[in-house]
PDB file of N, CA, C and O in Angstrom:
ATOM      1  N   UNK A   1     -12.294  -9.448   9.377  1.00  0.00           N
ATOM      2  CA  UNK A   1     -10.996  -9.581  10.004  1.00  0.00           C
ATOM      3  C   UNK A   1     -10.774 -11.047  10.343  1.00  0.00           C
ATOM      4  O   UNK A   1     -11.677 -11.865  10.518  1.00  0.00           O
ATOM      5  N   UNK A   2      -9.742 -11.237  10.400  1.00  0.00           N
ATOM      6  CA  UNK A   2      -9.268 -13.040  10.285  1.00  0.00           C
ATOM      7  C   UNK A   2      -7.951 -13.104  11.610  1.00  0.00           C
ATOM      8  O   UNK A   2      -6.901 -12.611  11.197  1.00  0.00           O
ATOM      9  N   UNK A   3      -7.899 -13.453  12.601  1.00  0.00           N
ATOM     10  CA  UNK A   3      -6.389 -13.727  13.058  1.00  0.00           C
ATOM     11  C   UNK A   3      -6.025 -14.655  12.988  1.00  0.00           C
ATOM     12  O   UNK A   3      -6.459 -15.701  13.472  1.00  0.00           O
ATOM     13  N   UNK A   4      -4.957 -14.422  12.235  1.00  0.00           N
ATOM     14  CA  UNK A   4      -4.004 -15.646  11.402  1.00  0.00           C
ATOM     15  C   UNK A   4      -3.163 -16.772  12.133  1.00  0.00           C
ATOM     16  O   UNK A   4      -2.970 -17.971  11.929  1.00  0.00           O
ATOM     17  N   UNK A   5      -2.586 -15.478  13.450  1.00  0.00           N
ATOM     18  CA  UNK A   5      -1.186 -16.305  14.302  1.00  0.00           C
ATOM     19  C   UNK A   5      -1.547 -15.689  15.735  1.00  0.00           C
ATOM     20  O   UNK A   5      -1.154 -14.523  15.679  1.00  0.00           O
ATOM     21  N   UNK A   6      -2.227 -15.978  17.250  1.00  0.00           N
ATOM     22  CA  UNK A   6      -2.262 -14.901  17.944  1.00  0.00           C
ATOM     23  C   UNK A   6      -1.012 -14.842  18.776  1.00  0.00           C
ATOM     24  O   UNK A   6      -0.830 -14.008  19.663  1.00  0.00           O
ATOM     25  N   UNK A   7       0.047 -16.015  18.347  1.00  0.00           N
ATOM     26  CA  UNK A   7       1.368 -15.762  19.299  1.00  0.00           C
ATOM     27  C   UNK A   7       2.007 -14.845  18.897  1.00  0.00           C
ATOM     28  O   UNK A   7       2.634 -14.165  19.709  1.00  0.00           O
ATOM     29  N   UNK A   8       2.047 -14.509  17.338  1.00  0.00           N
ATOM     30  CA  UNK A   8       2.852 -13.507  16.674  1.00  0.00           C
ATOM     31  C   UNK A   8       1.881 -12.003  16.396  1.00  0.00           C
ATOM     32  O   UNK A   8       2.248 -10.885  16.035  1.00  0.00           O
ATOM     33  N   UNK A   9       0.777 -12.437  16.673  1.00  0.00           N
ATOM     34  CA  UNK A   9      -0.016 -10.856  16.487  1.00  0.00           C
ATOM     35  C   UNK A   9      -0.432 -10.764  15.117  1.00  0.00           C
ATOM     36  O   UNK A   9      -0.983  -9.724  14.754  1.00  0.00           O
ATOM     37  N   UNK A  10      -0.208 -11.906  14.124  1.00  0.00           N
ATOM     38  CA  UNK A  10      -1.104 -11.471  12.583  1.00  0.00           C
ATOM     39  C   UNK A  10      -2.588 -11.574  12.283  1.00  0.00           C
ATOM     40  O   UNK A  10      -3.318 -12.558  12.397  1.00  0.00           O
ATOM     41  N   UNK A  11      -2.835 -10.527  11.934  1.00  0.00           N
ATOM     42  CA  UNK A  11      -4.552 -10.374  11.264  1.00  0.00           C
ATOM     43  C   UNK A  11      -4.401  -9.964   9.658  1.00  0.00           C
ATOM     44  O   UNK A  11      -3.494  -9.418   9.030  1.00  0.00           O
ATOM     45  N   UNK A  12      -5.579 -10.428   9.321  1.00  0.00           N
ATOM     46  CA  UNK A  12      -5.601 -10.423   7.876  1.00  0.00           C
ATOM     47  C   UNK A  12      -7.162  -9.348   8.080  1.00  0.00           C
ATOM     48  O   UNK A  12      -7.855  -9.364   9.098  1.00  0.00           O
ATOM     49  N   UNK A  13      -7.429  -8.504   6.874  1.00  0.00           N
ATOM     50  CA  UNK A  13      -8.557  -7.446   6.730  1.00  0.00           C
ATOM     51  C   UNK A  13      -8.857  -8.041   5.465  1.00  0.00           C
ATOM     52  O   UNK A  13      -7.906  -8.583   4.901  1.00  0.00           O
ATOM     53  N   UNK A  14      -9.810  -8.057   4.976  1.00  0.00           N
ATOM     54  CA  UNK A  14     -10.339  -8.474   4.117  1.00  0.00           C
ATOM     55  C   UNK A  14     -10.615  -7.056   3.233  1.00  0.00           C
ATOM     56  O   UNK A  14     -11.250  -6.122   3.723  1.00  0.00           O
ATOM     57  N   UNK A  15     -10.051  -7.021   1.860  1.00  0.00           N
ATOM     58  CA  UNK A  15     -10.464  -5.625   1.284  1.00  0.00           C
ATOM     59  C   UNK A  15     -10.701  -6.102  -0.421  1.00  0.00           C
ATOM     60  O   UNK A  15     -10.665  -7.256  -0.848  1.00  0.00           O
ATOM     61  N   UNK A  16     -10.912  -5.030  -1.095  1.00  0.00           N
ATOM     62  CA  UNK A  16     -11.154  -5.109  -2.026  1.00  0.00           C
ATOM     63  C   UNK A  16     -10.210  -3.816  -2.762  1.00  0.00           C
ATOM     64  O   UNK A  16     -10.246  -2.646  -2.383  1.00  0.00           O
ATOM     65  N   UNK A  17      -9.391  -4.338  -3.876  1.00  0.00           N
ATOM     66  CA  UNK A  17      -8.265  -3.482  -4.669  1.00  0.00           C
ATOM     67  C   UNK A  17      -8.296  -3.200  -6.377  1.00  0.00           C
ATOM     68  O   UNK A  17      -7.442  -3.917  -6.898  1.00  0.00           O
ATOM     69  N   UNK A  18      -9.054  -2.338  -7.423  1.00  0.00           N
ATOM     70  CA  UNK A  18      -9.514  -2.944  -8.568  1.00  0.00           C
ATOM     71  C   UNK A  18     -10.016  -3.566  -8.713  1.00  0.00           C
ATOM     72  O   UNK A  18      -9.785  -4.203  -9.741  1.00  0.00           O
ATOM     73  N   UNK A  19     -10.977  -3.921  -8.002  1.00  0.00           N
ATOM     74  CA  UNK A  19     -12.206  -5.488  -8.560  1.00  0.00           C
ATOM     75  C   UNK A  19     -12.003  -6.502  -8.128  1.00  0.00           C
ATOM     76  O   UNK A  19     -12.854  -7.387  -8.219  1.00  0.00           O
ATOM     77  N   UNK A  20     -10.900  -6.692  -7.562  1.00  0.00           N
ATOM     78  CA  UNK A  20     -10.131  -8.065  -6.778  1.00  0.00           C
ATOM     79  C   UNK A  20      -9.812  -8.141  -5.590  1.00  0.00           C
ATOM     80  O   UNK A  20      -8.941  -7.426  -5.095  1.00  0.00           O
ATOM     81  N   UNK A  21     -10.355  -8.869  -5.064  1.00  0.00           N
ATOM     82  CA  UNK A  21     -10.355  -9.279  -3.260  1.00  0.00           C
ATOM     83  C   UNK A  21      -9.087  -9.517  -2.928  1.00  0.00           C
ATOM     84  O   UNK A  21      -8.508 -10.491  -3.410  1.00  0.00           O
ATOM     85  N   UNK A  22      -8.442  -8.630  -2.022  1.00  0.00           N
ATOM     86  CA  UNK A  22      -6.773  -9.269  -1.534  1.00  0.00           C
ATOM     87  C   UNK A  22      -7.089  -9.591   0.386  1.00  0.00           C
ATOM     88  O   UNK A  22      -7.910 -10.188   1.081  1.00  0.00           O
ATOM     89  N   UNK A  23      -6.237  -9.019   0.509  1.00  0.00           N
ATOM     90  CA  UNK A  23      -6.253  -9.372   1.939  1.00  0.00           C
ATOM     91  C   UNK A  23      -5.097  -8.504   2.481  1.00  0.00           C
ATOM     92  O   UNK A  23      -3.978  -8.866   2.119  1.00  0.00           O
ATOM     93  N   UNK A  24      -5.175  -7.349   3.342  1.00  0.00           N
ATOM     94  CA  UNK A  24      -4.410  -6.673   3.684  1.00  0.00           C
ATOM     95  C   UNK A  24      -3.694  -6.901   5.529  1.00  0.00           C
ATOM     96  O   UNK A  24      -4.515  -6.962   6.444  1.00  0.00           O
ATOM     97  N   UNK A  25      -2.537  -6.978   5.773  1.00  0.00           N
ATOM     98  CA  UNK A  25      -1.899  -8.075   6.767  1.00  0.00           C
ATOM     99  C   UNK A  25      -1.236  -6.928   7.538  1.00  0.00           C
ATOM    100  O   UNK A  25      -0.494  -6.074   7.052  1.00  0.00           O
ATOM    101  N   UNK A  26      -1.640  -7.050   8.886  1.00  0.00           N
ATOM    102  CA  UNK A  26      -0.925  -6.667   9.817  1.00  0.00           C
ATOM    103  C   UNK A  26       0.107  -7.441  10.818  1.00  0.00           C
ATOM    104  O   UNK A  26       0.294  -8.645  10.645  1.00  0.00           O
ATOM    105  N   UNK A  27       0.680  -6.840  11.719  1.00  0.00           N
ATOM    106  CA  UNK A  27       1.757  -7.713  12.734  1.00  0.00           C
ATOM    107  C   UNK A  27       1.577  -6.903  14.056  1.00  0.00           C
ATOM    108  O   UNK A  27       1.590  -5.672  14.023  1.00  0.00           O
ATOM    109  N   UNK A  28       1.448  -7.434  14.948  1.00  0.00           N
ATOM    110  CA  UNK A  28       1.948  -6.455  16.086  1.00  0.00           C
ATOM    111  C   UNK A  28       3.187  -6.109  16.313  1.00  0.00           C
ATOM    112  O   UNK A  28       4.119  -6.862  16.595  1.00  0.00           O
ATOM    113  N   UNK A  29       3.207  -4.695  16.160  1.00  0.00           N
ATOM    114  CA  UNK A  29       4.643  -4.369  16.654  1.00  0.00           C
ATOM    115  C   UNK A  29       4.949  -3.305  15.003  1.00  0.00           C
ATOM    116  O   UNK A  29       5.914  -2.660  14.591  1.00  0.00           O
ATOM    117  N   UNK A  30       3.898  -3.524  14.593  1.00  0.00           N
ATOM    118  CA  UNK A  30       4.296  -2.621  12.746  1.00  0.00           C
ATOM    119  C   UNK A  30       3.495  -1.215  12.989  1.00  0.00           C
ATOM    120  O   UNK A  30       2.340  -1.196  13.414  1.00  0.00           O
ATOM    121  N   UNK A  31       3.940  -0.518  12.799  1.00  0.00           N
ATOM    122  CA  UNK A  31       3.359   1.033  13.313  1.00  0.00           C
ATOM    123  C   UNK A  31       1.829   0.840  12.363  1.00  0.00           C
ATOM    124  O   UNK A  31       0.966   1.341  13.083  1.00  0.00           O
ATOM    125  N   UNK A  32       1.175   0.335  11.088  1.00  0.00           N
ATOM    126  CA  UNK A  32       0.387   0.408  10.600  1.00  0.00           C
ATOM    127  C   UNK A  32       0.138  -0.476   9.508  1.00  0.00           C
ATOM    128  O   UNK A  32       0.999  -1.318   9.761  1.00  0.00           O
ATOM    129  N   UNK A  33      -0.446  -0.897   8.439  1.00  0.00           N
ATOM    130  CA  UNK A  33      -0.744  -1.876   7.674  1.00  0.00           C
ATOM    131  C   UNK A  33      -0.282  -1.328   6.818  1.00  0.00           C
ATOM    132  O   UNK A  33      -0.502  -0.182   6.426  1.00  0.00           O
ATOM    133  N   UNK A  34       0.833  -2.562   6.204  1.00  0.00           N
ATOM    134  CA  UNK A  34       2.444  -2.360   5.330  1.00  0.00           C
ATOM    135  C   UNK A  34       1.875  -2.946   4.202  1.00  0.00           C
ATOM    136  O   UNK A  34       1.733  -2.182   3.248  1.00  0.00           O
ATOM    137  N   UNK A  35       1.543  -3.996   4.069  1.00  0.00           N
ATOM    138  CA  UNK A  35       1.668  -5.775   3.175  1.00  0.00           C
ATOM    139  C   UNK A  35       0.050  -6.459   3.107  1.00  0.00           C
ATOM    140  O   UNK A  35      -0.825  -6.645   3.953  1.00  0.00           O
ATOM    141  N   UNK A  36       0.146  -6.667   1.911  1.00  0.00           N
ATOM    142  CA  UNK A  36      -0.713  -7.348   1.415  1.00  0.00           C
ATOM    143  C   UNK A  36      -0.473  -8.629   0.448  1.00  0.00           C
ATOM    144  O   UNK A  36       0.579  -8.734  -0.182  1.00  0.00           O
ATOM    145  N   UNK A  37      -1.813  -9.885   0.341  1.00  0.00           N
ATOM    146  CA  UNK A  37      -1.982 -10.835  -0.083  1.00  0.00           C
ATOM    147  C   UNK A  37      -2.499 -11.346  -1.110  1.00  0.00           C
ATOM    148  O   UNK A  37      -3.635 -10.874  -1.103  1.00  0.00           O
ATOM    149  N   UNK A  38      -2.431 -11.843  -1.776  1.00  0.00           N
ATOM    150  CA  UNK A  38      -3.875 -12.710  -2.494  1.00  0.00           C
ATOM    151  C   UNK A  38      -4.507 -13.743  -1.571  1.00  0.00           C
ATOM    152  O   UNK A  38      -3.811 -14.640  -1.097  1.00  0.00           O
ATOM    153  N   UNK A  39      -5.758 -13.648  -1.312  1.00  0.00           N
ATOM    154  CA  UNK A  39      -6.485 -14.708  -0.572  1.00  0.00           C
ATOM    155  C   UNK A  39      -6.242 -16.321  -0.903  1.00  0.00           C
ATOM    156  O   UNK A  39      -6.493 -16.831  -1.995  1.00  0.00           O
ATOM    157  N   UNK A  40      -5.868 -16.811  -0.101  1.00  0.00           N
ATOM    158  CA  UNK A  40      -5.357 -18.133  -0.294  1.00  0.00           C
ATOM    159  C   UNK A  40      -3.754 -18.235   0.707  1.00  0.00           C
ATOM    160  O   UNK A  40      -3.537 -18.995   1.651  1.00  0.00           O
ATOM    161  N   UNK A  41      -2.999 -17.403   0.225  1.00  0.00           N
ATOM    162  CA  UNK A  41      -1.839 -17.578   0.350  1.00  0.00           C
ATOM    163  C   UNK A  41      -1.878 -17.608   1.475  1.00  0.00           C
ATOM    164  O   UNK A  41      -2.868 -17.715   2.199  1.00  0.00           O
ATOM    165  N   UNK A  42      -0.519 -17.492   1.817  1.00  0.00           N
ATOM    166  CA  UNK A  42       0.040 -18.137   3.706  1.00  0.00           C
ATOM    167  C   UNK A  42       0.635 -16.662   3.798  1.00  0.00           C
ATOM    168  O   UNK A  42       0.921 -15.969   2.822  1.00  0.00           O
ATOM    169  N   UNK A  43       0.801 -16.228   5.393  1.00  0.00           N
ATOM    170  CA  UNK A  43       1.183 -15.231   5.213  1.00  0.00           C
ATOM    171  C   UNK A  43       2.625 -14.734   5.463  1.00  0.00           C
ATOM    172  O   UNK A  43       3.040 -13.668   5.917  1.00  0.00           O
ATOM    173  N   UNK A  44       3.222 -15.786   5.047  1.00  0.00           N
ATOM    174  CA  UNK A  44       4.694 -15.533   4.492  1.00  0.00           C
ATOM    175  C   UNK A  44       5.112 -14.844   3.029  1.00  0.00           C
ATOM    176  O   UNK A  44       6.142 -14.611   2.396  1.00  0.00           O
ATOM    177  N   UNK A  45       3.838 -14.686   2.902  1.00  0.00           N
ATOM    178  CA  UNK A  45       3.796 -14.162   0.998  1.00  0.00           C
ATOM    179  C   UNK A  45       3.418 -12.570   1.307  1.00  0.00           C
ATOM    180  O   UNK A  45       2.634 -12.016   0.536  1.00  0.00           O
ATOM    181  N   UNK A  46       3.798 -12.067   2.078  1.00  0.00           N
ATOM    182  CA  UNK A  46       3.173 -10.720   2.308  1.00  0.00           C
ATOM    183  C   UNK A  46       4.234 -10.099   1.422  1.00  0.00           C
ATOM    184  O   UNK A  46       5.375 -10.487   1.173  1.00  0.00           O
ATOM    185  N   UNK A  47       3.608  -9.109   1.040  1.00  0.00           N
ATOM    186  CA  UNK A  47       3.956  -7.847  -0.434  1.00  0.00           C
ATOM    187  C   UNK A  47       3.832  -6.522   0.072  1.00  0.00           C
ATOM    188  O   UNK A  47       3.007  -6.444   0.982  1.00  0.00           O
ATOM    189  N   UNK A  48       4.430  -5.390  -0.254  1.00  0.00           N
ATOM    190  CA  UNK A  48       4.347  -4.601   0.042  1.00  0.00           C
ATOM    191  C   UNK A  48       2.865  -3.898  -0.530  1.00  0.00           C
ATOM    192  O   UNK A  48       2.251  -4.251  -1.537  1.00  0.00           O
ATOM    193  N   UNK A  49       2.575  -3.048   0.210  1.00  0.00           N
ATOM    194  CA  UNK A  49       1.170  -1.948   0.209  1.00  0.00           C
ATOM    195  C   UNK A  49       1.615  -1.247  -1.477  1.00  0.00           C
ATOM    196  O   UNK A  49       0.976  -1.323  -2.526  1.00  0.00           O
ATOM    197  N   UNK A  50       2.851  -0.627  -1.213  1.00  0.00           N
ATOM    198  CA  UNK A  50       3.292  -0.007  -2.606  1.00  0.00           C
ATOM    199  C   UNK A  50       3.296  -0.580  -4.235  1.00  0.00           C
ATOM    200  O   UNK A  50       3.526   0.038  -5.274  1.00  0.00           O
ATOM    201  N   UNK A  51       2.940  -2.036  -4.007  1.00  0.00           N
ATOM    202  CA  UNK A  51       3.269  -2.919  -5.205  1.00  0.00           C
ATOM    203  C   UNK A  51       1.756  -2.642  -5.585  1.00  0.00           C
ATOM    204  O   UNK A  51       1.502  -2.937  -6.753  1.00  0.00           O
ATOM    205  N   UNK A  52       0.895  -2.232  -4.987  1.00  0.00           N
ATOM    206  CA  UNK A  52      -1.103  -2.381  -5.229  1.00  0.00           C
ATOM    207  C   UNK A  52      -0.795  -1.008  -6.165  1.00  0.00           C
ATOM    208  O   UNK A  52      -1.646  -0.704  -7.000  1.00  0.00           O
ATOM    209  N   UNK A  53       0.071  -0.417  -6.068  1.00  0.00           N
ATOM    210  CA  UNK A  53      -0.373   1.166  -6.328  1.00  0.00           C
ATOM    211  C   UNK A  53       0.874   1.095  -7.279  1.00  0.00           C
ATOM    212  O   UNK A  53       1.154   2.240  -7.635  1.00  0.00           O
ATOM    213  N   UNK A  54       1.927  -0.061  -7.949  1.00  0.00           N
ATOM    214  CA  UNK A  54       2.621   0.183  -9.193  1.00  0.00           C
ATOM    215  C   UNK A  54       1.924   1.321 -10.304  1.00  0.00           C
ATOM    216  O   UNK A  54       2.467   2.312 -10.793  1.00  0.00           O
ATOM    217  N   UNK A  55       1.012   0.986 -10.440  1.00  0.00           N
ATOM    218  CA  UNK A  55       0.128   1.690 -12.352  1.00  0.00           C
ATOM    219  C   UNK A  55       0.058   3.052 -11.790  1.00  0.00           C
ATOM    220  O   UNK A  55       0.656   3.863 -12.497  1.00  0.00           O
ATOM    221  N   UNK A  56      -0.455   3.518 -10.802  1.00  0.00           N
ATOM    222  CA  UNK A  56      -1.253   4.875 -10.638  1.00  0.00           C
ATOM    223  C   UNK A  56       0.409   6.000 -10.773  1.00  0.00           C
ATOM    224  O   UNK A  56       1.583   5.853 -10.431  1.00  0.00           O
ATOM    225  N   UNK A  57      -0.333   6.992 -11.407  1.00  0.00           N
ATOM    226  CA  UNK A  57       0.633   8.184 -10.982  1.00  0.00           C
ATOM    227  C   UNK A  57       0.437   8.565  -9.802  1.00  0.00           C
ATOM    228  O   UNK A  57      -0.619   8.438  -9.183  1.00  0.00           O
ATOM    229  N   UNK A  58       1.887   9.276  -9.233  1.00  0.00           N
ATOM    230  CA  UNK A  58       1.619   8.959  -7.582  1.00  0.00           C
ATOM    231  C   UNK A  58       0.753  10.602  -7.453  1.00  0.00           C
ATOM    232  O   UNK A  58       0.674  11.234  -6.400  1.00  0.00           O
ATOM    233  N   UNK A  59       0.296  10.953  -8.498  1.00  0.00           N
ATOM    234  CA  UNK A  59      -0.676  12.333  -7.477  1.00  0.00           C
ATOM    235  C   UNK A  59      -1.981  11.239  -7.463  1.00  0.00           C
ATOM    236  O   UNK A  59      -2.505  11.346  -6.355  1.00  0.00           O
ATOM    237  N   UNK A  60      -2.480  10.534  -8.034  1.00  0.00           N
ATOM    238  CA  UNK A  60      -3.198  10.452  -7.344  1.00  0.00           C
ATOM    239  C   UNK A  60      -3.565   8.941  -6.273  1.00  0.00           C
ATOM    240  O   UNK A  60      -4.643   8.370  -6.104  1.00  0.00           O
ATOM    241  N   UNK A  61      -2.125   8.617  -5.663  1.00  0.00           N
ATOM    242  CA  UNK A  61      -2.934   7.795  -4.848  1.00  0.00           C
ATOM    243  C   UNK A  61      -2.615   9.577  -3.339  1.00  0.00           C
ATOM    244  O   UNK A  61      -1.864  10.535  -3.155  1.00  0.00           O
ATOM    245  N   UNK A  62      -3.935   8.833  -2.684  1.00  0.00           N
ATOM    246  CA  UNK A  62      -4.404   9.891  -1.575  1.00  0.00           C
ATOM    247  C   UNK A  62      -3.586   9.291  -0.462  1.00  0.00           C
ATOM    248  O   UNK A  62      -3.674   8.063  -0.473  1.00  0.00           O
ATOM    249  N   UNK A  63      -2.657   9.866   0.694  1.00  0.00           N
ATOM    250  CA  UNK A  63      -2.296   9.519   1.611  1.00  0.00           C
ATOM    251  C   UNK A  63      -3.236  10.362   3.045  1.00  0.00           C
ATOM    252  O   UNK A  63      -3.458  11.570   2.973  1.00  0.00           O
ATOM    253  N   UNK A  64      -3.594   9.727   3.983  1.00  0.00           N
ATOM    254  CA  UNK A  64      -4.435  10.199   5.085  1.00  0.00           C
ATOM    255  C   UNK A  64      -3.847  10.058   6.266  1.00  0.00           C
ATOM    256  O   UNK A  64      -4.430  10.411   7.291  1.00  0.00           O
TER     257      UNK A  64
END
């Protein structure tokens, strides 16, 4: 875990997506972790969670 901004509440999680290290970004005040990164970037580049999961047919990504 990384905190990015602590006036604004951003943390970065460190994960792994297909073989490739991203970085998944929270905010305080976001009901749950929306947006994700490529490591490096600033986190004005945040992407939606849904763009990781373009390829898959949606039965099988798992929601919990």
């Amino acid at each position: 875990m990384e905190l990015v901004n602590i006036d604004a509440g951003v943390v970065n999680f460190y994960s792994w997506w297909d073989g490739e290290e991203v970085l998944l970004n929270w905010q305080y005040g976001e009901p749950a972790v929306q947006f994700w990164m490529d490591p490096g970037e600033t986190s004005a580049v945040r992407r939606p969670l849904g763009q990781l999961f373009y390829d898959l047919p949606q039965h099988e990504i798992q929601r919990h």
